[in-house]
C-alpha positions in Angstrom: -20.4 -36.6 21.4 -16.7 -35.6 20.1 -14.1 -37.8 20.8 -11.2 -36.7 22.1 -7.8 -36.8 19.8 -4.8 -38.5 21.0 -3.5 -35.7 22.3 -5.8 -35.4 24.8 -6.4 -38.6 25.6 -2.8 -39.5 26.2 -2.8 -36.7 28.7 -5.5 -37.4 30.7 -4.7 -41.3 30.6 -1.2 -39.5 32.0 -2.8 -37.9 34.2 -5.1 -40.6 35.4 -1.8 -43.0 35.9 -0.2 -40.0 38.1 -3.0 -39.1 40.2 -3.4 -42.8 41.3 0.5 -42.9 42.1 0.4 -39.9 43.8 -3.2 -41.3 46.2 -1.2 -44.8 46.8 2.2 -42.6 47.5 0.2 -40.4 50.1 -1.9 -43.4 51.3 1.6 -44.9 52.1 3.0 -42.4 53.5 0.8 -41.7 55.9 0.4 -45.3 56.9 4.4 -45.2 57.0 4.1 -41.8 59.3 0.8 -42.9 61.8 2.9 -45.9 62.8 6.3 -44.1 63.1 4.3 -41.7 65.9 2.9 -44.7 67.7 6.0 -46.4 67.5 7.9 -43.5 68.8 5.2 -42.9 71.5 5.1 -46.6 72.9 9.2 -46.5 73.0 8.6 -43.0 75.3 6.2 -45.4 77.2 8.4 -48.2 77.7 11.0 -45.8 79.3 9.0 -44.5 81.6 7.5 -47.7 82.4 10.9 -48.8 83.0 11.9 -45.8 85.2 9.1 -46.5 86.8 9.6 -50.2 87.2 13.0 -49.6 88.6 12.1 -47.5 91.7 9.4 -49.9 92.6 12.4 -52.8 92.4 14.2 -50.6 95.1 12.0 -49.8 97.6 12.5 -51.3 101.1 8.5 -51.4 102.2 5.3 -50.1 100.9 5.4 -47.0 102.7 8.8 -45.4 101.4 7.5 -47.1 97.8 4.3 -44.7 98.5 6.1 -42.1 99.2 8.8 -42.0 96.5 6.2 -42.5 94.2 4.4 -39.8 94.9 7.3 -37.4 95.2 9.5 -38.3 92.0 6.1 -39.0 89.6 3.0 -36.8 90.6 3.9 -34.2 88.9 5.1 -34.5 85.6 4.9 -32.0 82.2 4.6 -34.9 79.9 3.2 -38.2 81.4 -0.1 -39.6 83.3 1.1 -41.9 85.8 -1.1 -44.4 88.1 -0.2 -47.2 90.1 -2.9 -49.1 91.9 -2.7 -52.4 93.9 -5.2 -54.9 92.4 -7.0 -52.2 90.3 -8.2 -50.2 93.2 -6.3 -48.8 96.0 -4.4 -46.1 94.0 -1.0 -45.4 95.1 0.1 -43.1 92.7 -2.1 -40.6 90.2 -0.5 -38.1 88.2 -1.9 -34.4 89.5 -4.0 -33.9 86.0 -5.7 -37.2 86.9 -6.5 -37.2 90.5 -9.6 -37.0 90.5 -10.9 -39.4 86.8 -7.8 -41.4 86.8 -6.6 -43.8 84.1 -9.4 -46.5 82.9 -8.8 -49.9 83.4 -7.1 -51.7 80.6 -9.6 -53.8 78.5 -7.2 -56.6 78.3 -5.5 -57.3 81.7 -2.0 -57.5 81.2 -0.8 -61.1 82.0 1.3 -61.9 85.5 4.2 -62.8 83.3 5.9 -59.4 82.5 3.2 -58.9 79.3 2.2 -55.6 78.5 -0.6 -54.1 77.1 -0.9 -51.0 74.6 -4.5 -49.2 73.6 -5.2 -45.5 72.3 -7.8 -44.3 75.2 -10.1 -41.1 75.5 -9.2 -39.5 79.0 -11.5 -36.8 80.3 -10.1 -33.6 80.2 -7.0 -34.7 78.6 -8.0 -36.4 75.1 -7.0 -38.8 73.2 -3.7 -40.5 74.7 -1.8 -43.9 74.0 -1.5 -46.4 77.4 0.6 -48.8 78.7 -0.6 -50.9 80.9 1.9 -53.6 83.1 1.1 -56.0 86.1 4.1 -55.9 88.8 4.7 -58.5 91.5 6.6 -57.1 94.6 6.7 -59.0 98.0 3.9 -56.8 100.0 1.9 -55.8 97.0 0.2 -56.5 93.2 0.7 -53.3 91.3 -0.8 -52.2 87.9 1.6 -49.7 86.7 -0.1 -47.2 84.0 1.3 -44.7 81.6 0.0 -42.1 79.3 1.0 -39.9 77.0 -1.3 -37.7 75.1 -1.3 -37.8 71.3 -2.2 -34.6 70.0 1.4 -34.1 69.0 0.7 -36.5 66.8 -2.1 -36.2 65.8 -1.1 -31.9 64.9 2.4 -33.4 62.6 -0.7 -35.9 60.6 -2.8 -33.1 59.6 0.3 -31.1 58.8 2.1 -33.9 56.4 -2.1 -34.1 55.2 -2.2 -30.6 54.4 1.0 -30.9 52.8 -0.4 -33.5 50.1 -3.9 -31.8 49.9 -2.4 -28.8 48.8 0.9 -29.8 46.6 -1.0 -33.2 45.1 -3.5 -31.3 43.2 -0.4 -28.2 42.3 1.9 -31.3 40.9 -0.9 -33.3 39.0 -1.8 -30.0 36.7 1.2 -29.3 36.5 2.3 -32.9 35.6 -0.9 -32.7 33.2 0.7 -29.2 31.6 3.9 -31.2 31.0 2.3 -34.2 29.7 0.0 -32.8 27.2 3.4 -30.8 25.8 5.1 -34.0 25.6 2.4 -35.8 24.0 2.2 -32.7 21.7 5.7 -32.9 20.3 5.7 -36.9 20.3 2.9 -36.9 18.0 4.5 -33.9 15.9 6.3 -36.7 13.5 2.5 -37.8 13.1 0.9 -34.5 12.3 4.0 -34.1 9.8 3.3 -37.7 8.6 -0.2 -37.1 7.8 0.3 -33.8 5.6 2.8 -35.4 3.7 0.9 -38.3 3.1 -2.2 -35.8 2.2 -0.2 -34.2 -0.6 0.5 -38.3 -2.4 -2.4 -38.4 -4.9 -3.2 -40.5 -7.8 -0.9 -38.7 -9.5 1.5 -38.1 -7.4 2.2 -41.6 -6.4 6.2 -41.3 -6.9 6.2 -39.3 -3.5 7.8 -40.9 -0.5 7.0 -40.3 3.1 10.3 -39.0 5.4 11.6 -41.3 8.2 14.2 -39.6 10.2 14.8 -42.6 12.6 13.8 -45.3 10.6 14.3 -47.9 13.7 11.4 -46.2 16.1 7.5 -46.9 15.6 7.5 -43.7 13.8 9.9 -44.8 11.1 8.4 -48.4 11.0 5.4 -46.8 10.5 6.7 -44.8 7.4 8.3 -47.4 6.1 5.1 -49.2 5.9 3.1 -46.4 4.6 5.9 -46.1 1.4 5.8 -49.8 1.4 2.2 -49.7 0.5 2.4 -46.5 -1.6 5.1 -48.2 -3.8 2.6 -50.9 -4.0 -0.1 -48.9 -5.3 2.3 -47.2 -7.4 3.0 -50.7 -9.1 -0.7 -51.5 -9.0 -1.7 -48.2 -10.3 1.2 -48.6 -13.6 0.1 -51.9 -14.5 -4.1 -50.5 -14.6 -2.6 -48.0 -16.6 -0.8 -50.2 -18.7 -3.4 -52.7 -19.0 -5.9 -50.0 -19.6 -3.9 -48.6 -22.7 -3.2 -52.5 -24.0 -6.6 -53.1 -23.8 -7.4 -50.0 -26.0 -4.7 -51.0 -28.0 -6.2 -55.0 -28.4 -10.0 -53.1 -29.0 -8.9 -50.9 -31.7 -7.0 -53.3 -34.1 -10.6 -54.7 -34.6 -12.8 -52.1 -34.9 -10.4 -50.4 -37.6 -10.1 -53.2 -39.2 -14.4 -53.5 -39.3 -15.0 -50.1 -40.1 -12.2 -50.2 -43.1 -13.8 -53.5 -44.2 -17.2 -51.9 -43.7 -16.0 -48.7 -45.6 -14.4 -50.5 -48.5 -17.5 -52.6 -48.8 -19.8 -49.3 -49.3 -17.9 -47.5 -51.3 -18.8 -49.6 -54.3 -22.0 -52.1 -55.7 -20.2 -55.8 -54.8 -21.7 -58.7 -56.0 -23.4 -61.0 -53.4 -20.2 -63.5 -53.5 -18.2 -60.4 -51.8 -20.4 -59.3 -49.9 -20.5 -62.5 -48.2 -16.4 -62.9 -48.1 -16.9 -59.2 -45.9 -19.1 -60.4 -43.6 -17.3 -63.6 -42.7 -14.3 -61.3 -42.4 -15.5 -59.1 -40.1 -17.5 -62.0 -38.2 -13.8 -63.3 -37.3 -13.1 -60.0 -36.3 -16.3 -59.8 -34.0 -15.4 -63.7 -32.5 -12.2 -62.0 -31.8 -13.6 -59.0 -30.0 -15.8 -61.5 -28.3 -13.2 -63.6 -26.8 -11.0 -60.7 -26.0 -13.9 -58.9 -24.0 -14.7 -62.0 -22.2 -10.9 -62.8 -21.2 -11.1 -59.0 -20.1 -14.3 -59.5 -18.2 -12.7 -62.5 -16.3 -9.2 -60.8 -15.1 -11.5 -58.0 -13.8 -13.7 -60.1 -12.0 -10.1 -61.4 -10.9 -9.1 -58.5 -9.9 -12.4 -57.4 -8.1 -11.4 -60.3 -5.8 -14.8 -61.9 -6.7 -15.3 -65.1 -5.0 -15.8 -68.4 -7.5 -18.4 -70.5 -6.9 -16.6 -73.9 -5.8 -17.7 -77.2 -5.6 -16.2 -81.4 -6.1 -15.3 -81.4 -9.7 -13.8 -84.5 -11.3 -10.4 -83.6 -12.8 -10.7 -87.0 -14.7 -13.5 -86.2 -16.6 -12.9 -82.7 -17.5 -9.5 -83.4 -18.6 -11.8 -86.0 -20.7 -14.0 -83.7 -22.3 -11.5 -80.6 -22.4 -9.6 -82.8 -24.9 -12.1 -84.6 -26.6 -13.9 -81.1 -27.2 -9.9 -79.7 -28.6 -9.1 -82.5 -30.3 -10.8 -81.1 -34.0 -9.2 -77.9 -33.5 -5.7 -80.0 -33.3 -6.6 -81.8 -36.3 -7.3 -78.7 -38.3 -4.1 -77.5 -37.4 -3.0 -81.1 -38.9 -1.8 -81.9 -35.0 -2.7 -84.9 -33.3 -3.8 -84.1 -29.5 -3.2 -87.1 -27.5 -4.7 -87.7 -24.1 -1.7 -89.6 -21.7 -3.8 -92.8 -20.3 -4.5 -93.6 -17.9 -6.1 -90.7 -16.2 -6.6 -91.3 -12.4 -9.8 -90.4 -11.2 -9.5 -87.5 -8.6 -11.8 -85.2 -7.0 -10.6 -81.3 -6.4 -12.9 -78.3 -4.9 -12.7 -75.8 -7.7 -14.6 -73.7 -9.7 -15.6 -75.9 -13.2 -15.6 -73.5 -15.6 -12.6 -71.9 -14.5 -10.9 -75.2 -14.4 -12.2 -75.8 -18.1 -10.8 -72.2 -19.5 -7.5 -72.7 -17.8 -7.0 -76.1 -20.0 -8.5 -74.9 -22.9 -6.0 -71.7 -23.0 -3.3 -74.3 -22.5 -3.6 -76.7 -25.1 -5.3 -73.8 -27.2 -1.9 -72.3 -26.5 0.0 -75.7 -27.4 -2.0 -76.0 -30.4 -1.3 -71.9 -31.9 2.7 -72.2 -31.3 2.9 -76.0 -32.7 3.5 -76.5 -36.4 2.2 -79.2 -38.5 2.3 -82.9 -37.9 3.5 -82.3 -34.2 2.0 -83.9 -31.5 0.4 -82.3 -28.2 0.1 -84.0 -25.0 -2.4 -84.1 -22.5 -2.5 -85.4 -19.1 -3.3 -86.2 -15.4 -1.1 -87.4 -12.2 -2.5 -87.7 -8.5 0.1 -88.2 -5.5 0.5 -86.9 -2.3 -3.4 -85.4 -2.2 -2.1 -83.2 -5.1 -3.3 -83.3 -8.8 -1.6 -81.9 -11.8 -2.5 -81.5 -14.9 -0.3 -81.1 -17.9 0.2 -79.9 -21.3 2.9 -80.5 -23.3 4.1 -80.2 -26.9 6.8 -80.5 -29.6 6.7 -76.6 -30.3 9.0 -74.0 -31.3 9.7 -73.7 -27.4 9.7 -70.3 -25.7 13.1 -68.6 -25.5 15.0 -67.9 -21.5 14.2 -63.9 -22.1 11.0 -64.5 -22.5 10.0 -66.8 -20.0 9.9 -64.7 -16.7 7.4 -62.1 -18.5 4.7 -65.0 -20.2 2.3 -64.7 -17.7 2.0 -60.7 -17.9 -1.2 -59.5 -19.5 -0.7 -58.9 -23.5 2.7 -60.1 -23.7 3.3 -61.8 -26.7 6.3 -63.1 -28.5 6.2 -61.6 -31.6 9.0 -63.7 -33.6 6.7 -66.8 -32.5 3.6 -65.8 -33.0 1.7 -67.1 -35.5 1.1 -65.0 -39.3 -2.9 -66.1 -38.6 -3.5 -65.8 -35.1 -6.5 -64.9 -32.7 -4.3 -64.4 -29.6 -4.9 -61.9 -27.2 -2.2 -62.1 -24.9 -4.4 -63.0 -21.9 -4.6 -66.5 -21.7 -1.5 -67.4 -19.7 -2.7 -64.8 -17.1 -6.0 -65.9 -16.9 -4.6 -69.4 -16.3 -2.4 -67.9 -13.4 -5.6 -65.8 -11.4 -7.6 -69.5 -12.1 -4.2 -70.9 -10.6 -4.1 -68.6 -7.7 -7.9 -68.9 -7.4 -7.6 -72.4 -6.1 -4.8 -72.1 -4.2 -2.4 -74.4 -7.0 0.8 -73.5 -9.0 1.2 -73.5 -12.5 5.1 -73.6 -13.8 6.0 -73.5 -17.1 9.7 -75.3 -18.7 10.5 -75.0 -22.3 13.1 -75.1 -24.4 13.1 -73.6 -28.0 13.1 -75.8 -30.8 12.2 -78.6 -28.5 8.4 -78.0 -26.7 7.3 -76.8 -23.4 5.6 -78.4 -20.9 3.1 -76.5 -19.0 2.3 -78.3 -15.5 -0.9 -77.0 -13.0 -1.0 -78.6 -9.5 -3.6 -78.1 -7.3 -5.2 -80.0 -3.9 -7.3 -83.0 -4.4 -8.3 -86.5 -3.5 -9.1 -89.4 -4.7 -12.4 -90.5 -5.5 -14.3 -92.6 -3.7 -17.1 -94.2 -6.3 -20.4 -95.0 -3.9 -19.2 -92.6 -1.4 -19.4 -89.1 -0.5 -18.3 -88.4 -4.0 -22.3 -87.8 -5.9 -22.0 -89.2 -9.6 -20.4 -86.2 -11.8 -22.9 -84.5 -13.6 -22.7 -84.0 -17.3 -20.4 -81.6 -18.7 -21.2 -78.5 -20.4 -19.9 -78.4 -23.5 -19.3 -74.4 -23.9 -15.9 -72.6 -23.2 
């Protein structure tokens, strides 16, 4: 089944909300206009009653009160008259009722003045409202009744009925006509909305959608639609820009193995340089390796894949992390120093991300650190927050620089080092493992002095025989 558009459905949901309006407004109406009649008919009955009432109060004696009655009230071209003493004996009967009379009242009306009102079905007559009213004169007890038919209004009802049987239904389609024309033209801005923002492609991302009254839901709406195509504008130049840095990183290499390669084939080499080329290009291959993994990782990053977290002890990896680093420092002719003592914490993390964000850092730290200087490694817990630190007596990292370290395949050139592996990705891989477990990672340096790279994250403290299970040994692989 086909769903209606919003058009449509605004229309009828118009038209639903009117037709109800319109049933409660005739419904009310009516109820407003039945008692109105009836309110307008027992006033006509309680002026009669009283005319009535006043020419039994000045009669002398029964007889000339008999008389008068019947003179001045049996015939009349509107009312039903009756008087009857103690319900029986009639006095007076109107001449369209001489012979079936007025019924009894099914309540008696009290001696006290009360009166009594009820719609009755007279014979001959029809439907007609009575009042009924006990008098007390000296020689007598009168019931004093008075009709009026109600087929006058009965006759204006079905008129004002007619009147909303007919008009209701004329005004609902034609309220239904006007609302589908204004629903039309409020959704114009929509309609434009949505062919403008089919024309924004891929390539077309610089496109922005038109908000003439930015300060309506339209134009909030607009706003947010450029907000997000400015965002996948952004997202869509750094792909881009990653994609051809990438290419960029991946080429270097391979060139550099296929000359190697080349060179090597062009003439017979004796085993001795052979071997000097293959080690060459093995570098080469360890450096393709590492830069395909760190790419692997930011696009798992960036896939939003999920790590696999569990209780890792910050303690110990910060441990082994150095103790593992520790104979690449001293190849470098560095000493890599781990800050005692290290308090022993518990965070929910993923381990091995944990491990390649402190293995950039100090590999980092070690890369940008000449000879003799000393790195530093350590661990603080306060506050149910651990942070780990790395920090150095480097060449520092100039105030230009610093806002753009942890973009993918920057690199300072002036600092990097004549013999280096870097690839330009592992201060951003340190930042999505950052983000990853909900931490910060902040970065102060100052050139010629060091930096001092500092990554907090939620933890706690560990709790040895507890709910803390004995850490499991370490793997020893990056």
């Amino acid at each position: 089944m086909t769903r209606l558009n919003i058009r449509w459905r605004l229309t009828l949901w118009y038209g639903a909300v009117l037709a109800a309006v319109l049933v409660i407004f005739a419904a009310t109406v009516d109820l407003l206009m039945i008692r109105l009649l009836q309110s307008r008919t027992d006033r006509n009955l309680d002026v009669q009653m009283a005319v009535i009432e006043g020419q039994i109060g000045r009669a002398e004696n029964p007889e000339v009160l008999r008389e008068q009655l019947v003179w001045q009230f049996a015939i009349h071209p509107v009312f039903e008259m009756q008087v009857t003493e103690d319900g029986n004996d009639a006095w007076l009967r109107s001449e369209r009722i001489v012979e079936a009379g007025l019924p009894a009242p099914e309540t008696p009306p009290g001696p006290d003045g009360e009166v009594v009102y009820e719609d009755v079905l007279i014979p001959g007559l029809g439907h007609c409202r009575m009042l009924s009213k006990a008098i007390h004169t000296p020689y007598a007890a009168l019931l004093v009744q008075v009709a009026l038919d109600t087929e006058m209004n009965a006759k204006h009802l079905r008129q004002l009925r007619d009147v909303f049987l007919y008009t209701g239904p004329a005004l609902l389609f034609a309220a239904l006509g006007c609302g589908y024309l204004l629903a039309r033209k409020a959704l114009a801005p929509v309609d434009r909305l949505a062919v403008e923002t089919d024309q924004i492609t891929a390539t077309r991302l610089d496109r922005r959608l038109a908000a003439p009254n930015p300060d309506d839901e339209l134009g909030r709406l607009a706003r947010t639609l450029n907000g997000m195509i400015a965002r996948l504008e952004r997202s869509f130049g750094e792909i881009q820009r990653f994609t051809a840095d990438a290419a960029h990183e991946l080429r270097t290499p391979l060139a550099a193995l296929r000359n190697e390669a080349e060179v090597t084939l062009r003439t017979e080499r004796d085993p001795a340089e052979y071997r000097r080329t293959l080690e060459s290009m093995l570098e080469e291959i360890e450096h393709l390796t590492r830069l395909t993994e760190n790419l692997l990782f930011l696009c798992r990053e960036d896939a939003l894949v999920k790590p696999s977290f569990e209780d890792v002890r910050l303690d110990l990896l910060v441990r082994d992390v150095t103790d593992h680093m520790r104979a690449v420092a001293a190849e470098a002719d560095q000493d890599l120093v781990l800050v005692e003592p290290t308090p022993a914490c518990v965070a929910q993390g993923d381990r091995d991300q944990l491990r390649r964000l402190l293995f950039n850092l100090i590999d980092n730290a070690v890369k940008y650190t000449p000879a003799a200087g000393v790195i530093r490694v350590g661990l603080e817990f306060r506050h149910e927050h651990a942070t780990l630190y790395v920090e150095d007596d480097g060449i520092g990292i100039a105030p230009e620089h610093r806002p753009h370290i942890f973009k993918r395949f920057y690199r300072i050139d002036s600092a990097r080092p004549r013999k280096s592996s870097a690839t330009g990705l592992g201060l951003s891989i340190c930042l999505a493992v950052a983000k990853a477990h909900h931490g910060e990672i902040d970065v102060r340096s100052e050139p010629g002095v060091g930096t001092r790279v500092t990554f907090t994250l939620p933890a706690r403290a560990f709790e040895p025989g507890g709910r803390d299970a004995p850490e499991p040994a370490v793997a020893r692989d990056r």
